[in-house]
N, C-alpha and C positions, 0 to 999 in steps of 0.2 A: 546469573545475570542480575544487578542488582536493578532494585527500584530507581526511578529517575521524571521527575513532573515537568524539567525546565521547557519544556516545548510548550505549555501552556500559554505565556507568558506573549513568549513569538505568534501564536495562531490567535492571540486576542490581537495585537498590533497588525497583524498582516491584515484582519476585517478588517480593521480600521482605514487602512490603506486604500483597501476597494472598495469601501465603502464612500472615501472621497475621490475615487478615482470614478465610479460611478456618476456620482452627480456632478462633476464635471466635464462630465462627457454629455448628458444631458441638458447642460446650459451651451453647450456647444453648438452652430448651425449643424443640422443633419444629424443633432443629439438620437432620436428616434429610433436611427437606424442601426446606430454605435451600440443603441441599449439591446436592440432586437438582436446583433452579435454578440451579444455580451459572453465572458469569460466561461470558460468551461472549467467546473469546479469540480475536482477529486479528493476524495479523500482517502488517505491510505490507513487501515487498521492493522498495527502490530504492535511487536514487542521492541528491545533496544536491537535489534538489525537495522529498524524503521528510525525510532527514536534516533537514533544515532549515537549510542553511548562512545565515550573515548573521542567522540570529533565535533566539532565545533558544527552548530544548528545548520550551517549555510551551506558545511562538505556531508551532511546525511542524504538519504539517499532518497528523501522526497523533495529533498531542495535543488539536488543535482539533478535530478527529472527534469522539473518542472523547469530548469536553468538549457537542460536540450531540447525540449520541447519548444520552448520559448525560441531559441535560436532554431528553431524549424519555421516560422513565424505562426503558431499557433498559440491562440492566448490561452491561458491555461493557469489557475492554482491549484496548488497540490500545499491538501493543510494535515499535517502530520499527526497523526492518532496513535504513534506508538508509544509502549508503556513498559520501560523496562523489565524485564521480569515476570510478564504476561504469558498463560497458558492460555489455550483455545476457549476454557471456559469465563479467563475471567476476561480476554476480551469480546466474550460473548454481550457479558455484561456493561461493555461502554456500547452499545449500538446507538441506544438513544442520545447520549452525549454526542458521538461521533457526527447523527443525523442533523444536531443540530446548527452543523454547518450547510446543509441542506445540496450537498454535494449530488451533481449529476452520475460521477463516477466513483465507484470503492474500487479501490484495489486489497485484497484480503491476500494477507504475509502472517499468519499465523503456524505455532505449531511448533516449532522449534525446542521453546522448553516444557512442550509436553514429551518432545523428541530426548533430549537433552535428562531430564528423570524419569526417562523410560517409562511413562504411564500409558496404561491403557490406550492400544490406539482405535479402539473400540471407542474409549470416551471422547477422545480427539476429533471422532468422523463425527460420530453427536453430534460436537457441538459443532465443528463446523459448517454441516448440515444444517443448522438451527440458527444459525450465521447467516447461510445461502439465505433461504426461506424468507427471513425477515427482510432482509434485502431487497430479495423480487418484490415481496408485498409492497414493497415502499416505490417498485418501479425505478429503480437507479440500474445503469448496467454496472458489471461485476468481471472484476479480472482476480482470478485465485491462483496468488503466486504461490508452489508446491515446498514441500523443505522434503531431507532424505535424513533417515536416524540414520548413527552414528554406525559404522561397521562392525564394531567389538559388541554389538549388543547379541549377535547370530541371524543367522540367515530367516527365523520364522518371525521373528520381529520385524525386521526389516525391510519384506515383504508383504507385511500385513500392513505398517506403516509407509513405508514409500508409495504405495498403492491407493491411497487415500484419497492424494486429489483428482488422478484422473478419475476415479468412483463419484466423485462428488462433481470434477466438471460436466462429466455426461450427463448425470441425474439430473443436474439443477442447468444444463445448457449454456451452462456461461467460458467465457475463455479459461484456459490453464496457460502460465507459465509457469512450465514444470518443475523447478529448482528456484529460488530465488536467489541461492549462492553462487550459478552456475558462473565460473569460468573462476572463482574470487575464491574458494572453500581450498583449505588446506594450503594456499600460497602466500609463502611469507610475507614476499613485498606488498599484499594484498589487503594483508591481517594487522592488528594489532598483535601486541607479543599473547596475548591470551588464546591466537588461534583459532577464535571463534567470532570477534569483533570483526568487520571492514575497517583499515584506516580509510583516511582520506581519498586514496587513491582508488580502495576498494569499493566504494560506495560510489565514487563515478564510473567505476566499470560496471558496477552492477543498474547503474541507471541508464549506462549507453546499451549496453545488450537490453534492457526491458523497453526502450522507446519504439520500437517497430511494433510490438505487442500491442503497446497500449495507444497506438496511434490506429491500431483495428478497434480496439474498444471503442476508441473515439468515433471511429467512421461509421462503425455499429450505433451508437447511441444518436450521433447525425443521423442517420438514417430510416432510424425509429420516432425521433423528434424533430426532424426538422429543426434541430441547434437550437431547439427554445425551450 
């Protein structure tokens, strides 16, 4: 999976957007109250599953989220923190970057290409143990979508790693969806020719099946904050 930054570019524009969609709502009668609803802000941390390599910023699959959610009428941005090429470690190390979208919700999609070069899935849980952690500390709720290693690797790896995130949702109590690929992995019409990418098509399936999920996170985080 190669490296890819262009989502940067989109998530400064998109502030920019709520930023004046905000204080437009505030110079509005009954501003107040608009503001007291204000937007439910996620952000998702991964690698080019998330980024969306091969498709266009608008058909990735935190675009296509936030695009069903929306038509659920739930207001909602979803600001993309995936990093082509990204191992559980190194996007251990954008947390701070990520935070400082000051997102109510993460959704954590890591793992794949520690999956992908067979590394240690011992280092894997590490870090994403160390992922959870900082997370709670910062009080955001947490949705950890799972990935499964490749089958040719044997049966004791893939067990060791497929096993990961429910390990990790128990410990740290936050939700699992357990496959991030699930329905989309292995089907052509799904994939780009590389097998491993979502086309277009696959990144809206992968964001229809994740919206009941993350519409519990949501109701969890309502319900812990009162939507403020």
């Amino acid at each position: 999976m190669h490296r890819r930054y262009g989502v940067f570019p989109a998530s400064v524009n998109r502030r920019v957007l709520i930023l004046g969609t905000v204080g437009l709502a505030a110079a509005l009668p009954g501003g107040a109250s608009a503001q007291a609803r204000r937007q439910i802000r996620i952000a998702m941390l991964g690698d080019s599953l998330t980024a969306g390599l091969g498709v266009k910023a608008a058909e990735a699959v935190p675009s296509r989220l936030e695009s069903r959610l929306r038509a659920q009428d739930i207001d909602v941005v979803i600001f993309n923190h995936g990093v082509s090429g990204d191992t559980t470690e190194a996007g251990s190390q954008r947390i701070d970057w990520m935070m400082s979208d000051s997102p109510d919700i993460v959704i954590v999609a890591l793992g794949a290409n520690d999956a992908l070069r067979a590394l240690d899935p011992q280092l894997a849980e590490k870090n994403l143990d160390e992922i959870l952690t900082r997370l709670a500390s910062a009080k955001v709720e947490i949705l950890l979508a799972g990935m499964l290693a490749p089958r040719n690797y044997g049966a004791d790896y893939t067990k060791v790693f497929d096993g990961i995130y429910a390990r990790l949702a128990a410990k740290h109590n936050v939700t699992l969806y357990p496959f991030l690929l699930e329905g989309v992995a292995m089907d052509p019409a799904l994939n780009q020719p590389d097998m491993i990418h979502p086309n277009a098509r696959g990144a809206d399936a992968i964001a229809t099946r994740m919206v009941p999920v993350v519409r519990q996170v949501i109701d969890k985080w309502r319900a812990r904050t009162g939507g403020r």
